[in-house]
Every structure is written in C-alpha cells, then in structure tokens.
C-alpha positions as CSV (number, residue, x, y, z in Angstrom):
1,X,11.5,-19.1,-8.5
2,X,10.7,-19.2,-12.4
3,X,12.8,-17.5,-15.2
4,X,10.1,-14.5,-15.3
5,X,10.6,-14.0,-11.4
6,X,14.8,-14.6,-11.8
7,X,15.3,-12.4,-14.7
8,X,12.9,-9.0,-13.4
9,X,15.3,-10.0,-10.5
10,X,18.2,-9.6,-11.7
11,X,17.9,-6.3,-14.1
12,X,16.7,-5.0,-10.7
13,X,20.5,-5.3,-9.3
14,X,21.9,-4.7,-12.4
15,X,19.6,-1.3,-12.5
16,X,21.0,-0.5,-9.0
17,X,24.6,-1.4,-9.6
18,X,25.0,1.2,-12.7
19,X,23.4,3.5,-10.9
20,X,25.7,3.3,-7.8
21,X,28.6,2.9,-10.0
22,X,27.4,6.3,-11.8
23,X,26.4,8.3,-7.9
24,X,30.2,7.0,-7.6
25,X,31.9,8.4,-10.4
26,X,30.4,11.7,-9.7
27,X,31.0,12.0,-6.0
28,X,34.7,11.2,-6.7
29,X,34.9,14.1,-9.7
30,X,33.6,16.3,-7.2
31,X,36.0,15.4,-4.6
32,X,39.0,15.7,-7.3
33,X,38.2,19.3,-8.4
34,X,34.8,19.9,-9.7
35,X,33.3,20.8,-6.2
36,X,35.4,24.1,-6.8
37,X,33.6,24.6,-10.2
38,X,30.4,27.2,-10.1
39,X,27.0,25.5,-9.7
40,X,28.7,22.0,-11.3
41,X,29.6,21.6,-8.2
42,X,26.8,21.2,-6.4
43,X,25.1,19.2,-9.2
44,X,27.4,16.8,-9.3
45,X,27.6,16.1,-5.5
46,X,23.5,16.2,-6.2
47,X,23.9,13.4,-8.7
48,X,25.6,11.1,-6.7
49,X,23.8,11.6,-3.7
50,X,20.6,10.8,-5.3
51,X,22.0,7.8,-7.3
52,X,23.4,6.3,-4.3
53,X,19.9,6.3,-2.7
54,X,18.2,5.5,-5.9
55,X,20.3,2.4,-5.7
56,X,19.7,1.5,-2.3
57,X,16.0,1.4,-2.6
58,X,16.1,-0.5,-5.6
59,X,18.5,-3.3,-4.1
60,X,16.1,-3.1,-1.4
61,X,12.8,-4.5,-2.8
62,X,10.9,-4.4,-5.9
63,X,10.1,-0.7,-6.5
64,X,7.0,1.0,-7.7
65,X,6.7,2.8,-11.3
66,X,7.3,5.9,-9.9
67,X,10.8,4.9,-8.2
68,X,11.9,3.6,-11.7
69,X,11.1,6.9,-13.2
70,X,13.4,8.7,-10.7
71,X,15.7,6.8,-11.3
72,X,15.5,6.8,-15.2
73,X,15.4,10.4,-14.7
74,X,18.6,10.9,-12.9
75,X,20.7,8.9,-15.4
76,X,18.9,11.0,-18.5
77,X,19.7,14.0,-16.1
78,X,23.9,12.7,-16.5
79,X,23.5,11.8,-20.2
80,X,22.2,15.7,-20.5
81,X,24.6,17.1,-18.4
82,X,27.1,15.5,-20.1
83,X,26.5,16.3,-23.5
84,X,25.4,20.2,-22.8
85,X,29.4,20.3,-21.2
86,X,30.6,19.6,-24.6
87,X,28.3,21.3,-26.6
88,X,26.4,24.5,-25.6
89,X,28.2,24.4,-21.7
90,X,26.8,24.4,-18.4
91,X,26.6,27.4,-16.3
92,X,29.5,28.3,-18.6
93,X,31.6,25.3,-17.7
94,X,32.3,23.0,-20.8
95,X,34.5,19.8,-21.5
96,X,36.3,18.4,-24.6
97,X,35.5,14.3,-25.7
98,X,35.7,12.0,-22.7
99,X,37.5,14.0,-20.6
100,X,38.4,13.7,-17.9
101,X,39.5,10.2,-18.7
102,X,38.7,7.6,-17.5
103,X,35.6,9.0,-15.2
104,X,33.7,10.5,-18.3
105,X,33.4,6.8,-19.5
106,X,32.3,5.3,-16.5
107,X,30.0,7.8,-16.3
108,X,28.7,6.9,-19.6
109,X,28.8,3.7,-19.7
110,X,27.0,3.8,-16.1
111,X,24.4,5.7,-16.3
112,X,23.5,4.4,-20.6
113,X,23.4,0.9,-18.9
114,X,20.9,2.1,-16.5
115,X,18.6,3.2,-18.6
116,X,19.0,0.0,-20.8
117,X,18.0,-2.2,-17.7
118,X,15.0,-0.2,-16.9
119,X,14.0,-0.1,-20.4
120,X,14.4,-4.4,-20.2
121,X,13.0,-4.3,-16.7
122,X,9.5,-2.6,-17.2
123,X,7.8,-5.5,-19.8
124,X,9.7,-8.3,-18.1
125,X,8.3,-7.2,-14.6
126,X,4.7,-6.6,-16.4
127,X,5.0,-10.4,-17.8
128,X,5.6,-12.1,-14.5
129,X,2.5,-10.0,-12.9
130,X,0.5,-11.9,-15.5
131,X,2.1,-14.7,-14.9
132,X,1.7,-14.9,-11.2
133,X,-1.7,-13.7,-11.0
134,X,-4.1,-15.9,-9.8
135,X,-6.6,-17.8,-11.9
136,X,-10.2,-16.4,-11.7
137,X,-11.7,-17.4,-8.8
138,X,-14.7,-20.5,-10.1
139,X,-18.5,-19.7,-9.6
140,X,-20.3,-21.0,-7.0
141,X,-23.0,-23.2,-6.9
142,X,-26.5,-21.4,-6.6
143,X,-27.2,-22.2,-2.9
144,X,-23.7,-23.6,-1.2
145,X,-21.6,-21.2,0.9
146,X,-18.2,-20.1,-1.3
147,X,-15.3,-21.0,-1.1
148,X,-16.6,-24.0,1.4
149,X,-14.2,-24.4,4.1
150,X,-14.3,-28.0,3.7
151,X,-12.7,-27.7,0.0
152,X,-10.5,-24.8,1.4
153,X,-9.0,-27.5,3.7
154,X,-8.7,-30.9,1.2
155,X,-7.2,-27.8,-1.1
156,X,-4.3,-27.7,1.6
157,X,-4.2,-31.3,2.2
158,X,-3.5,-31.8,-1.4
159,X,-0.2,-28.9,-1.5
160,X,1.1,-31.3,2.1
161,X,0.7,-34.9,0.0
162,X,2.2,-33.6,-2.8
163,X,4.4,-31.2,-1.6
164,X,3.8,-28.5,-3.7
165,X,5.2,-25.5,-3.5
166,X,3.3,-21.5,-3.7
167,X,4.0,-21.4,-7.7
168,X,2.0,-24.4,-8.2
169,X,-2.0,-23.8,-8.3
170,X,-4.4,-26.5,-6.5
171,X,-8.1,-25.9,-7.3
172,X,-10.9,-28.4,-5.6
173,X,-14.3,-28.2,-6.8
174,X,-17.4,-30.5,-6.7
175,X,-19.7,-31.2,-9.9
176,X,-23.4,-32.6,-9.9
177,X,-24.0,-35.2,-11.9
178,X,-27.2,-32.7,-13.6
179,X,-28.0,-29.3,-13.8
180,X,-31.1,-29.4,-11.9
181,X,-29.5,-28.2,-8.6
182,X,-29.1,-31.8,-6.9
183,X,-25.7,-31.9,-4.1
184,X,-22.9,-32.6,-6.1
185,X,-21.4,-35.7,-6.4
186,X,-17.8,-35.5,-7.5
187,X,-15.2,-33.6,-6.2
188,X,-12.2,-32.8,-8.7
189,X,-8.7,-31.8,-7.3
190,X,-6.5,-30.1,-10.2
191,X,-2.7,-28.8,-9.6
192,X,-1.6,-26.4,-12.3
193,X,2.1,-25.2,-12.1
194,X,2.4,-21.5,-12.7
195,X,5.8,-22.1,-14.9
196,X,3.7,-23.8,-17.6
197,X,4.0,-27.3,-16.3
198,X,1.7,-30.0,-17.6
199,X,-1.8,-30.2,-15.3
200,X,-3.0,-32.9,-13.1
201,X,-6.4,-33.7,-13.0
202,X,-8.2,-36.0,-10.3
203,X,-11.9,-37.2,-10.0
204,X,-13.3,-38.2,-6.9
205,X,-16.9,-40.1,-6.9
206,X,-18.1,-38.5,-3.8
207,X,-19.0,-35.2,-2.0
208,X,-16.1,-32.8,-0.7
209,X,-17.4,-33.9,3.2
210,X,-17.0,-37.1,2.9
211,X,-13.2,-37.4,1.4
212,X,-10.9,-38.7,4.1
213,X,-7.2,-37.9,4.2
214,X,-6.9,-41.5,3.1
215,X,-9.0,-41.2,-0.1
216,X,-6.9,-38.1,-1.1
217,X,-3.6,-39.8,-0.8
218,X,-5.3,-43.2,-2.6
219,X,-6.0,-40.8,-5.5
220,X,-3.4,-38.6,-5.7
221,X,-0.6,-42.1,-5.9
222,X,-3.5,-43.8,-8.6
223,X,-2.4,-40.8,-10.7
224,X,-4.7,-39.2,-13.2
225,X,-8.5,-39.3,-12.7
C-alpha cells in the first residue's frame, strides 16, 4: 500500500470516528434531558442516529461523493444547530457558551474535526485515483491481434520471476526493426512501480512466440537491457 493509498485511508477512519463520537454525544444529551425539550428533541436523537450510520458506512469501504456530502452535511447541520441555540434559538430553546459542559465541546470538537478530514480527504483520494490509474493502453501494430495473448502471458510470467506485486506495472511489447510493416523482432519487457520507483527496461532480440520461460529469467537476472 503506498502513502497516497495509507493516508486517503486513514482520514477515512478518522472521518468516521468524529462522526460517531459526535452521533454519541448527541444520543447521550438526549438521553440526559433534551429528549423532553420541544422539537430539539427529536433532532438530536435525529443527529445521532444518522451519524452513527454515517460512520458505519464510511468505516465500511471507500464511499462515493455523495456519502461524503451527507456526511459533511450532518456535522454543518450540528455546527448550525449549535450556534442558532446561542444566538437567535431553536424552536425557542437557547443555550449559554459551552454548556452543557463537557458535551457541548465534544460536540464541537467532533463534528469541526469532521469536516476538517473530509475537507483533507477529497484531494488526497482524487491524487491516488491518478496515481493508480493505469497507463494508456499502447497502439497496436496495423495487422496483429491486441493485446496478443502470447504477450498477455510472458506479461504474467514476468510479475511470477520477479515477484511483483499489483502496484508495480509490467508492459511487454514487440518493436520491428523498420517501419515498413515487417514482424517485429524485439520484444521489450518494462516494470514501472506505481510509487514512483525507478523503471526497468529489458530488450529481447526475438519475437514474443518464441521467448521461453528460460530466456525470460536469463534476462530478467542479466539486469537492464
């Protein structure tokens, strides 16, 4: 897993920890009093329920745009809440500072940190898409079947003798020797790691169907064609 892949990773459990910890600081104000309160009430047992799943389907798996809007949504729906209680009121219902204490802190500091990891979240998840996208596929040579089944399979013989793993690239093309159509008569074998690696590059003086196991391994130990 590279850096890209381990950081979009981990805002995506910190993203669902704030907002469990914020479903949970509302559920237990509710329990403690507020469930009595006019229309607050409800909202606040609303607030936590929909955090708590919020949270769940984000531990769960990566989760599309539209889940992270919710879910920014519900912690701009607390911040909002919060601050109409101590301004203008809600419903009629209003608060003074961070009262109660220590909930209105949690609450907070909960749902602010939530909408700081999905703010981090969005352009690191958009820079390892581009990272792990695959490289455009190469052009085939006028006349020959693509991708030939026969490169397809010294492609995976190369990931087995090397033992490369799926965040390495392995590419296996032939080249003619002119560009007047003739069969080609090198095959090149080239392993790009995705994390920015240095490349390897091997020639082979022959066509793709007639490259044993044996020549494969012979090259890939000479080292750099």
């Amino acid at each position: 897993m590279n850096h890209r892949r381990l950081l979009t990773h981990t805002l995506r459990w910190a993203t669902a920890a704030t907002l469990a910890a914020g479903g949970y600081v509302h559920a237990q104000l509710y329990v403690d009093g507020y469930r009595h309160v006019h229309v607050v009430g409800p909202l606040f047992l609303l607030q936590a329920g929909a955090s708590f799943a919020l949270a769940v389907l984000l531990a769960a798996g990566t989760p599309p745009p539209l889940l992270r809007a919710a879910a920014a949504g519900v912690a701009l729906g607390a911040l909002g809440g919060f601050a109409a209680s101590r301004t203008v009121g809600v419903f009629g219902f209003t608060e003074h500072g961070l009262q109660p204490a220590p909930q209105a802190g949690l609450s907070l500091l909960a749902e602010t940190g939530t909408l700081v990891f999905l703010a981090a979240w969005q352009p690191a998840a958009a820079a390892a898409g581009r990272r792990e996208a695959p490289a455009p596929p190469l052009e085939p040579r006028p006349g020959s079947a693509w991708p030939s089944p026969r490169l397809r399979e010294l492609r995976d013989t190369v990931r087995v003798l090397l033992g490369l793993d799926d965040d390495t690239a392995v590419v296996v093309r032939q080249l003619g020797r002119d560009a007047h159509g003739r069969p080609p008569l090198d095959t090149v074998v080239e392993v790009q790691p995705m994390d920015g690696g240095e490349a390897r590059r091997w020639t082979l003086h022959r066509p793709a169907d007639q490259i044993t196991e044996h020549d494969l391994r012979t090259a890939l130990l000479r080292g750099r064609g």
